[in-house]
Z-matrix of the N, CA and C atoms (Angstrom, degrees):
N
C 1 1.437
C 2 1.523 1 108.02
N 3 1.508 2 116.02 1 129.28
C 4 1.278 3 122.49 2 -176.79
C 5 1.567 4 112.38 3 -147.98
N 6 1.295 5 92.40 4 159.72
C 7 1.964 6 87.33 5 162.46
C 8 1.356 7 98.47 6 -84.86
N 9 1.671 8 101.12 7 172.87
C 10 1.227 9 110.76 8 -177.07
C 11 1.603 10 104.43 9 -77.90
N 12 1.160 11 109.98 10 -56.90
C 13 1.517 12 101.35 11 170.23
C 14 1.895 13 111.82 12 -132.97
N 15 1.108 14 93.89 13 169.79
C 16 1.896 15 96.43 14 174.37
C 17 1.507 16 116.65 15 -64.50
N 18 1.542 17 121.51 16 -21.59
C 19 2.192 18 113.64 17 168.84
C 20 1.542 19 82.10 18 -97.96
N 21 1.301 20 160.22 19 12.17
C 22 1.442 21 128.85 20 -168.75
C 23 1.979 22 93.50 21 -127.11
N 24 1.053 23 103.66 22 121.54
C 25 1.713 24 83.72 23 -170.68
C 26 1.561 25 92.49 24 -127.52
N 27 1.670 26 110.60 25 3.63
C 28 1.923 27 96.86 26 169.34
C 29 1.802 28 110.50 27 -106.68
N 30 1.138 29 90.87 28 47.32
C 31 1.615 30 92.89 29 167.78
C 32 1.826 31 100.00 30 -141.59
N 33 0.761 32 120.10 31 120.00
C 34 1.623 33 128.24 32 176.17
C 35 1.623 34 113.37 33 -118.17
N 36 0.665 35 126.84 34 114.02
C 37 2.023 36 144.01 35 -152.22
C 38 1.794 37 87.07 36 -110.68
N 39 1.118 38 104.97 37 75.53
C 40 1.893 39 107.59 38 166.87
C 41 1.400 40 114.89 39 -56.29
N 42 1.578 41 109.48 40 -55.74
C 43 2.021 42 109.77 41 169.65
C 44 1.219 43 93.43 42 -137.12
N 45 1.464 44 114.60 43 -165.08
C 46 1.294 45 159.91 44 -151.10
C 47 1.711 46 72.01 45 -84.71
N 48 1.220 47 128.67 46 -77.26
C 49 1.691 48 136.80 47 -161.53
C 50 1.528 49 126.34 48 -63.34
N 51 1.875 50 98.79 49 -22.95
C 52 1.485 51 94.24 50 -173.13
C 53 1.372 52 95.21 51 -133.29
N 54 1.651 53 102.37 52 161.69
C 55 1.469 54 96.72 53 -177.58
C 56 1.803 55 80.15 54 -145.55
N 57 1.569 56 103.73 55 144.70
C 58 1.582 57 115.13 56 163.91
C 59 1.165 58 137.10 57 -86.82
N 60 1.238 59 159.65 58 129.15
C 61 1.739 60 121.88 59 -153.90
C 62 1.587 61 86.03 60 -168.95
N 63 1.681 62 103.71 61 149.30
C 64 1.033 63 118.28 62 -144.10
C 65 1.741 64 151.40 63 49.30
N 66 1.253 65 96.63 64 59.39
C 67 1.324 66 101.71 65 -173.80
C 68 1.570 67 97.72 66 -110.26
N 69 1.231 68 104.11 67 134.59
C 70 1.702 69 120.95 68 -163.21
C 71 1.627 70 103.87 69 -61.15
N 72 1.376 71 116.96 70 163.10
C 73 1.551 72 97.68 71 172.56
C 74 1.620 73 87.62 72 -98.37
N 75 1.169 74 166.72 73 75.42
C 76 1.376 75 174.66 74 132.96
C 77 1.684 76 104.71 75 -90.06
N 78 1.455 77 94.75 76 -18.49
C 79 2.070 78 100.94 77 -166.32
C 80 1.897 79 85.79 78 -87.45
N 81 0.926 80 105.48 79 -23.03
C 82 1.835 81 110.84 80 -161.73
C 83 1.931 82 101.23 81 -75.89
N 84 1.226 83 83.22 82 -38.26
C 85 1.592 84 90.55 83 167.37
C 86 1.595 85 152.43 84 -29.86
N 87 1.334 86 80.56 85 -71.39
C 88 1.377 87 100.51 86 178.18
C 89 1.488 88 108.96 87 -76.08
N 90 1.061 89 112.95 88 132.68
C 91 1.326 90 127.42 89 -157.59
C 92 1.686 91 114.54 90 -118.33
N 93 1.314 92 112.15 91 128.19
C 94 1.259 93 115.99 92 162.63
C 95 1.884 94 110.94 93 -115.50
N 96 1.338 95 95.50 94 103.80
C 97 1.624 96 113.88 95 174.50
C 98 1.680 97 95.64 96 68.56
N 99 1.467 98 126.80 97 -130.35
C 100 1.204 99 117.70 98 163.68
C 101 1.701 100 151.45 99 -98.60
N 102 1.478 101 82.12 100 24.47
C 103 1.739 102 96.10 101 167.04
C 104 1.958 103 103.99 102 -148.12
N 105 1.616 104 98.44 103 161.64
C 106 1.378 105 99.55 104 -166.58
C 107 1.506 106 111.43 105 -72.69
N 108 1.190 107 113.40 106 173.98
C 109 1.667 108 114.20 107 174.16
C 110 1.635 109 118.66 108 -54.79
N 111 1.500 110 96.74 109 -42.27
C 112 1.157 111 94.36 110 173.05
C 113 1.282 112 139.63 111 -96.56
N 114 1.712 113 111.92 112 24.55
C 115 1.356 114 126.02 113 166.94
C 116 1.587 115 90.61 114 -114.01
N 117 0.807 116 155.94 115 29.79
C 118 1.783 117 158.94 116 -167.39
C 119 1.549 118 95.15 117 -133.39
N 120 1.403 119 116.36 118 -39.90
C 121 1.276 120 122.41 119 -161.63
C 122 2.173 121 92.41 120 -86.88
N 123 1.019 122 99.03 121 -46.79
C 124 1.712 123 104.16 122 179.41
C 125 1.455 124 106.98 123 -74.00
N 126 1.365 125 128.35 124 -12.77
C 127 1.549 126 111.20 125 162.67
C 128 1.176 127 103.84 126 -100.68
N 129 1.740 128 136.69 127 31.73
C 130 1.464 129 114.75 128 -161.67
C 131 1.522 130 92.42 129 -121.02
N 132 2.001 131 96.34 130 -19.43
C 133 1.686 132 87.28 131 -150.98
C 134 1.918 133 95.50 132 -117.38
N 135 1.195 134 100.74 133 24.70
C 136 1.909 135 113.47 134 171.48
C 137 1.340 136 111.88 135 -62.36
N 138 1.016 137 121.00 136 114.19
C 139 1.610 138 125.63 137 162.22
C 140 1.106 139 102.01 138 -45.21
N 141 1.753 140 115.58 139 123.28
C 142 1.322 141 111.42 140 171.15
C 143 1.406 142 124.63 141 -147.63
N 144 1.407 143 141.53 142 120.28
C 145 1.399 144 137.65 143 -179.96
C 146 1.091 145 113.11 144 -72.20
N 147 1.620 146 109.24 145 146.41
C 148 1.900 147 118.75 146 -173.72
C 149 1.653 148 86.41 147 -63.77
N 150 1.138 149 92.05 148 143.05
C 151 2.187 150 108.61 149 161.35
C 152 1.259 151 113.85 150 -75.07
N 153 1.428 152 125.56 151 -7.36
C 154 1.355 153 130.57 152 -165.75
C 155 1.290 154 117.35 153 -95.93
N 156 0.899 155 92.39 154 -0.81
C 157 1.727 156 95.16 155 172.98
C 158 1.782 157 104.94 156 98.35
N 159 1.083 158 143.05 157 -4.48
C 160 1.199 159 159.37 158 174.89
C 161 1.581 160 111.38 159 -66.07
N 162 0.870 161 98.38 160 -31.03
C 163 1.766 162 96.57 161 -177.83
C 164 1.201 163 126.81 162 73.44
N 165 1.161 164 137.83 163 -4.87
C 166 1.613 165 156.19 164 -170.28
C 167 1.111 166 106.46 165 -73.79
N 168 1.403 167 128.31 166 117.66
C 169 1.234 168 129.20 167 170.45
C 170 0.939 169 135.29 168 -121.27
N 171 1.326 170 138.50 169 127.77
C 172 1.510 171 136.92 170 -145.54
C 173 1.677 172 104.05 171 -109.79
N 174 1.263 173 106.00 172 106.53
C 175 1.294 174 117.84 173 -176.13
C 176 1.436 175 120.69 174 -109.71
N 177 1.423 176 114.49 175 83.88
C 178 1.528 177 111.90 176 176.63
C 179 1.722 178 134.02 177 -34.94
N 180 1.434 179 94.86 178 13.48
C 181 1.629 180 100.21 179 -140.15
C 182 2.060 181 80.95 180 -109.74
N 183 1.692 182 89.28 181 -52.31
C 184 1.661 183 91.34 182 175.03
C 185 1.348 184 115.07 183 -50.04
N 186 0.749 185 154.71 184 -46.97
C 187 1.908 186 158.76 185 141.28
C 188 1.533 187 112.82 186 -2.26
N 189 1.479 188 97.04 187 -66.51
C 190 1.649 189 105.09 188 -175.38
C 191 1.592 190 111.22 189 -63.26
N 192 1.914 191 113.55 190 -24.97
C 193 1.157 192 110.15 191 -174.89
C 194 1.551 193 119.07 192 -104.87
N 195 1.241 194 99.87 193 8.66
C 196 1.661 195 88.73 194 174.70
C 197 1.972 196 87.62 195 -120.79
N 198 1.042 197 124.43 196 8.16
C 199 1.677 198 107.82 197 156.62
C 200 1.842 199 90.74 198 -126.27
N 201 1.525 200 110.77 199 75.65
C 202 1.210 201 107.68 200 154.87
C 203 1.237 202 138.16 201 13.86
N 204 1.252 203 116.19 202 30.78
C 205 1.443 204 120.26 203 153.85
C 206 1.351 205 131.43 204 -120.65
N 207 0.773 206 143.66 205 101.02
C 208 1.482 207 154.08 206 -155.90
C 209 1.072 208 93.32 207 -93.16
N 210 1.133 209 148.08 208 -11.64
C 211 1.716 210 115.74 209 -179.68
C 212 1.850 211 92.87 210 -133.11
N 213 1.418 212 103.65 211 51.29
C 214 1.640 213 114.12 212 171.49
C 215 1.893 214 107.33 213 -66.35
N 216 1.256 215 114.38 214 -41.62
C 217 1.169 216 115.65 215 -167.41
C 218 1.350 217 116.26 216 -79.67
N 219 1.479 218 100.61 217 -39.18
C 220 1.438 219 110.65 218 178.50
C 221 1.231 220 127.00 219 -74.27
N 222 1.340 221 119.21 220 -5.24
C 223 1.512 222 128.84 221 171.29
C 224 1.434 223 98.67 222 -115.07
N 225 1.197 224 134.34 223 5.97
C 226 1.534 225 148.35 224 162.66
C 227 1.774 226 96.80 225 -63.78
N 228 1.792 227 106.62 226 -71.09
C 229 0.960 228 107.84 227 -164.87
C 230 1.861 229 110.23 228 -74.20
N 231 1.057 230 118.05 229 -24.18
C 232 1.878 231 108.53 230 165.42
C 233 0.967 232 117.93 231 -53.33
N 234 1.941 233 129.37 232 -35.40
C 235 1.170 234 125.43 233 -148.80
C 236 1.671 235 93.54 234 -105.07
N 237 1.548 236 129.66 235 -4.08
C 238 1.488 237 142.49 236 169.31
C 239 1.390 238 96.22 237 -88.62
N 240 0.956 239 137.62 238 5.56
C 241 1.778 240 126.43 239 -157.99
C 242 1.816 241 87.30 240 -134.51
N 243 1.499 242 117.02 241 -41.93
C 244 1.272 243 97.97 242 -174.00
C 245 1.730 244 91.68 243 -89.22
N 246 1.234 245 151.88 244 -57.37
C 247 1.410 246 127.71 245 -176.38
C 248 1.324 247 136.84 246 -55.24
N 249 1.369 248 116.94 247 -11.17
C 250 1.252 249 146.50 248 152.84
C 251 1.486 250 116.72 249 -39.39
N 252 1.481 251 97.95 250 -62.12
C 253 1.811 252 123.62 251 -173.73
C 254 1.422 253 88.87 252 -62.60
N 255 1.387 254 119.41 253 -75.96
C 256 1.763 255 138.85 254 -139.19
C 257 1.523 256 81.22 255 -80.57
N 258 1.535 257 145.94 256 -38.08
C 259 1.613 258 114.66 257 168.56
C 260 1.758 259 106.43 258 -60.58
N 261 1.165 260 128.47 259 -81.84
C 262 1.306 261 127.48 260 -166.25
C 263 1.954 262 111.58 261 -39.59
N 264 1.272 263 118.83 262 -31.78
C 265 1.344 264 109.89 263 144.17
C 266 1.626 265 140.07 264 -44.07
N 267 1.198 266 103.70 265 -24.26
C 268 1.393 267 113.75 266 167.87
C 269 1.035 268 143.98 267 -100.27
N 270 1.366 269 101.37 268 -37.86
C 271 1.799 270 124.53 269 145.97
C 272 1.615 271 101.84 270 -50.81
N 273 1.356 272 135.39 271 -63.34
C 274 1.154 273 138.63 272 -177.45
C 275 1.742 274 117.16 273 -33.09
N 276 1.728 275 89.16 274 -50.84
C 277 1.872 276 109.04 275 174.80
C 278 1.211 277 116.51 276 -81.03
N 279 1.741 278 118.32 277 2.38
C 280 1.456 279 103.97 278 173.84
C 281 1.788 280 106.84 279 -83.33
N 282 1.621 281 103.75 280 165.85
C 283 1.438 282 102.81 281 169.12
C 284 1.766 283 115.71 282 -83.48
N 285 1.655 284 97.01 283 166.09
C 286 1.159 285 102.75 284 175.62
C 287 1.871 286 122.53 285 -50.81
N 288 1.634 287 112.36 286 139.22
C 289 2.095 288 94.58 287 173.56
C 290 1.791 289 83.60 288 -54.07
């Protein structure tokens, strides 16, 4: 899972098969500590092998397929993209301290 490029951040390229497109830059916003939810959420859910020589690989993908849902992540990331938006909308509508 990637953006499409480093200035384009509303296109997100999940595989080879799917691509995400249109995601507001308002989703980039909202921030958890120093990166957004939905860059927290794209380093969380990377297939990844231990470096240690262990071989174990943590595949977000096995999850979605042994509780039958295959598109767990991908409606993961809509439902981070719309609370994302609709917080910084509100923060936006609060008044000045």
């Amino acid at each position: 899972m990637r953006f499409k490029s480093k200035t384009d951040r509303s296109v997100l390229i999940y595989n080879s098969q799917l691509t995400l497109s249109g995601i507001p830059e308002d989703a980039h916003r909202y921030r958890l500590g120093s990166r957004s939810a939905l860059e927290w959420i794209i380093e969380r859910y990377q297939i990844k092998t231990d470096s240690r020589g262990s071989g174990i690989v943590n595949d977000p993908n096995t999850w979605c397929s042994e509780h039958d849902d295959p598109r767990y992540i991908v409606d993961l990331i809509k439902r981070i993209v719309t609370v994302s938006v609709k917080t910084m909308s509100i923060v936006d509508s609060l008044p000045p301290i």
